[in-house]
N, C-alpha and C positions, 0 to 999 in steps of 0.2 A: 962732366956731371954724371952723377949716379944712375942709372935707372930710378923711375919714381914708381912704385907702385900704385896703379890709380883705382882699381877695383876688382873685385871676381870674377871671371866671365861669365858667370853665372846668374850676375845683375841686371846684364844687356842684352834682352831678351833679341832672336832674330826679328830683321828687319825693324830692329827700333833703334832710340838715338837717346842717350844719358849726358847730361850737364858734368863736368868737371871743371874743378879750380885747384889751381896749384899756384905755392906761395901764399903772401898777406901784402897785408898792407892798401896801399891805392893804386895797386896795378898789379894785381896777381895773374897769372895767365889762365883766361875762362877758355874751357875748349868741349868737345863737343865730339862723343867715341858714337862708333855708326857699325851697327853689324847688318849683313846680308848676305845668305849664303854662307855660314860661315865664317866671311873674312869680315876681321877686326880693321876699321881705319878710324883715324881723328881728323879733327879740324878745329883750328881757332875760329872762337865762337864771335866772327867779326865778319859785316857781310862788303862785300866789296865796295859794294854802291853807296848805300846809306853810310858805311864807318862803325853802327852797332850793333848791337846784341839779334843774333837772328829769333831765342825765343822772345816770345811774348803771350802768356804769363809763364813766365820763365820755367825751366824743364820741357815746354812745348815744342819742340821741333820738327816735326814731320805732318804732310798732311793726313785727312781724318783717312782718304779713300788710296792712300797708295803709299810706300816707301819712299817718299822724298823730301828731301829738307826744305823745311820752307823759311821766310825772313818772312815776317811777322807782320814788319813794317810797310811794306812794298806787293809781297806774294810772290817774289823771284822763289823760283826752286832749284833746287839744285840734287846733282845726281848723289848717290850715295856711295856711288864707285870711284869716283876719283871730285867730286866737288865741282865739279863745272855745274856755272847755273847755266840754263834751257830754255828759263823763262823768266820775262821780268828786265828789267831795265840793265842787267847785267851780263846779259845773255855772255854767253863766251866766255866769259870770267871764270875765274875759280876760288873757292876756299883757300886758304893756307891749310896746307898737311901739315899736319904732326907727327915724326917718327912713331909705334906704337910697337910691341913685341907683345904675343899670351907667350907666357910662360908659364906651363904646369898649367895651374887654375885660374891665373890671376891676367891683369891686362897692366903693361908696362909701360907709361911713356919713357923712350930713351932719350930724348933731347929737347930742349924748351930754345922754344923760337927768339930771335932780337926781338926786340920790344916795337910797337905795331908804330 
């Protein structure tokens, strides 16, 4: 696979977390780009415990009073450094990473995950 261009870096602001979808159809791959400190990571936007969507109302991922991702459905959080939740019925657990590269201005997914 090609690298897929997914956005600017210039969109994801620090310490915040942006919605991405790649592909069509009825199983596109929804993920979920996390900057802090400067370093760009991704994660499939699928939480371990529940199976779905961690925002709700969608683009919502993080809580109000700190840098962490939160699932919507439950209130598991999880770190922004590497996906392990901390709290929450999944404790221990992690996100699925997603390869990601900045290049120049842009943020890069370089590889799309088997299908969940």
């Amino acid at each position: 696979m090609n690298a897929i261009r997914l956005m600017d870096l210039a969109e994801l602001p620090d310490d915040g977390a942006v919605p991405f979808t790649v592909g069509e159809g009825d199983w596109p791959l929804r993920g979920v780009l996390v900057r802090r400190a400067g370093e760009v990571r991704a994660y499939v936007n699928h939480c371990p415990h529940a199976g779905h969507r961690l925002d709700f109302p969608p683009g919502k991922f993080t809580t109000p009073d700190g840098p962490w991702l939160r699932c919507a459905s439950h209130g598991a959080l999880f770190r922004f450094e590497d996906g392990e939740c901390v709290a929450g019925p999944c404790a221990g657990h992690y996100l699925q990473t997603l390869p990601v590269a900045v290049r120049g201005t842009a943020v890069f997914l370089l590889e799309a995950p088997a299908p969940l």
